[in-house]
N, C-alpha and C positions, 0 to 999 in steps of 0.2 A: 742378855741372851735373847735374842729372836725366834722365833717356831717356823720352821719353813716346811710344810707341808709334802713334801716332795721323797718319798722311801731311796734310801740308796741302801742297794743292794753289792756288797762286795764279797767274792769268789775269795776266799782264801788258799782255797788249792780243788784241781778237778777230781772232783770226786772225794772231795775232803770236808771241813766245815764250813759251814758258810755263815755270814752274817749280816743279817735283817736289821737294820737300825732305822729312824729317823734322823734326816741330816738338818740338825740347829745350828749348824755354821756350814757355810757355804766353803767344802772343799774338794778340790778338782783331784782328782787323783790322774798325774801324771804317769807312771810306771808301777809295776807290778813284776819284779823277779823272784822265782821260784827256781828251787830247786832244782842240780842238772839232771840229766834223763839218767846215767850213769847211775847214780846213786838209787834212782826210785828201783829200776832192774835189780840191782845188786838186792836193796831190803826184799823186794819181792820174790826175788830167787833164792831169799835164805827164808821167806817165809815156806815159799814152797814147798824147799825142801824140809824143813823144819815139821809141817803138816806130813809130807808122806813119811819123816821117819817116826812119826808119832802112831799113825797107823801101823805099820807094821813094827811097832812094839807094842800096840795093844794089839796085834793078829799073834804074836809072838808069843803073849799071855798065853792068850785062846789055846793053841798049841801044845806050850810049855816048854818052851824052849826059850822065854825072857823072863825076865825078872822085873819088879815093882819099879827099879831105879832108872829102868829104861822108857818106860812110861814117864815117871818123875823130868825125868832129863828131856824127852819129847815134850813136856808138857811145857817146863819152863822156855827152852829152845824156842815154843811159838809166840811165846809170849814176849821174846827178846827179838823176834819177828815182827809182831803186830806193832808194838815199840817204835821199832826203826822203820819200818813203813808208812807208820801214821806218819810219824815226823816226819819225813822227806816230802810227804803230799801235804802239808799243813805250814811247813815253816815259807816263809817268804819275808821279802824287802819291799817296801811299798814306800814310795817315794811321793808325796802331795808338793802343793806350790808353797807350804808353810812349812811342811816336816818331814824326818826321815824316819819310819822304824822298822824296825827287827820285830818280828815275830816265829813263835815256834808253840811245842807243844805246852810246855809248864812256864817260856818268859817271854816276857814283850818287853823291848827297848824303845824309847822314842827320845827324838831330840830336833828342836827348833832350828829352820835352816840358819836362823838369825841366833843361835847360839854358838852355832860352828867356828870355831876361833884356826883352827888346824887340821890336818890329817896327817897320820902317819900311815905307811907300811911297811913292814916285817914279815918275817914270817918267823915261827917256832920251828924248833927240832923235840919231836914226843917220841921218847922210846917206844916200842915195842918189841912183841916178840920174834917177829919177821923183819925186822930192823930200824932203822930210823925212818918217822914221817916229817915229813914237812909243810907245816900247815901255814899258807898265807891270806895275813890279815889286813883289814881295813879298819883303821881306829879314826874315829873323830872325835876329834879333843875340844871342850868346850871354854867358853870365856871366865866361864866360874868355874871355880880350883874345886868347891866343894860336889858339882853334880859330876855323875858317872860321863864318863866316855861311851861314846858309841860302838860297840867292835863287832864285824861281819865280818866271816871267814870268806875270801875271796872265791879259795874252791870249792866251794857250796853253790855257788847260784850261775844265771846265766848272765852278765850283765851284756849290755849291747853298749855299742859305740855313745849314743848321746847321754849315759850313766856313768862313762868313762870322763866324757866331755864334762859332765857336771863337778865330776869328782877332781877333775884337773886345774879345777878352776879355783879349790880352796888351796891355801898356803901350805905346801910341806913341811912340816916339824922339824927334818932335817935339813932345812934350809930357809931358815926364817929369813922375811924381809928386813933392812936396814932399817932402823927408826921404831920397828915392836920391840917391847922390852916384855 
């Protein structure tokens, strides 16, 4: 390993963590997808709210007219706020000229472009209590049986045209080439 003098600075999300490294291998980071805008509104607007109902259940105290669990439940509420908010400005897809990974707030995936043996997508049906979700996936499936796959939920991020191009370009799983075994 070489020492290259030279600080890379990379944006994990605006206004999120950032991270200060020294770059000992020389890599180019190509793209950078983050999270859609949809989402960040959405955590933000449950933080919001979450904050103003926590105020007026601790005004509610003050008064007497709430109770302890209303607080408790405000409390937690913001905390399932700050949660889904951090993550949304935190997770990202970063694509270099050697790899792919997934990041977010507790995992980081990564996998070598020169491991990529396939891609799948799918997508799941997740119950809930407003009905069925549908969540579609990007799996990359590797040369070796035994490392993990890669898998990014597609309605998570922004990807653009030349991410798509990239991705078009590995082998679909459900439609393997003659002659792989």
């Amino acid at each position: 390993m070489t020492w290259n003098p030279h600080l890379r600075v990379e944006m994990w999300a605006p206004g999120g963590a950032l991270y200060i490294g020294f770059n000992f291998e020389d890599h180019r980071v190509r793209s950078v997808y983050r999270a859609k805008n949809s989402l960040k509104v959405f955590w933000l607007g449950f933080l919001a709210f979450s904050v103003f109902f926590s105020i007026t259940a601790w005004v509610g105290i003050s008064a007497g007219t709430n109770i302890w669990i209303d607080v408790a439940v405000g409390i937690l509420l913001v905390c399932v706020g700050a949660f889904g908010a951090a993550q949304t400005f935190i997770i990202c897809v970063v694509l270099t000229e050697e790899s792919i990974r997934c990041g977010s707030v507790f995992r980081r995936q990564s996998m070598r472009l020169d491991q990529i043996r396939y891609r799948l997508e799918y997508e799941e049906y997740q119950e809930s209590p407003e009905g069925n979700i549908h969540v579609h996936y990007l799996e990359l499936v590797p040369y070796d049986g035994d490392s993990p796959s890669l898998k990014i939920s597609k309605d998570d991020f922004d990807f653009d045209h030349a991410f798509w191009d990239w991705v078009f370009r590995i082998p679909d799983l459900s439609q393997p080439r003659s002659g792989l075994r």
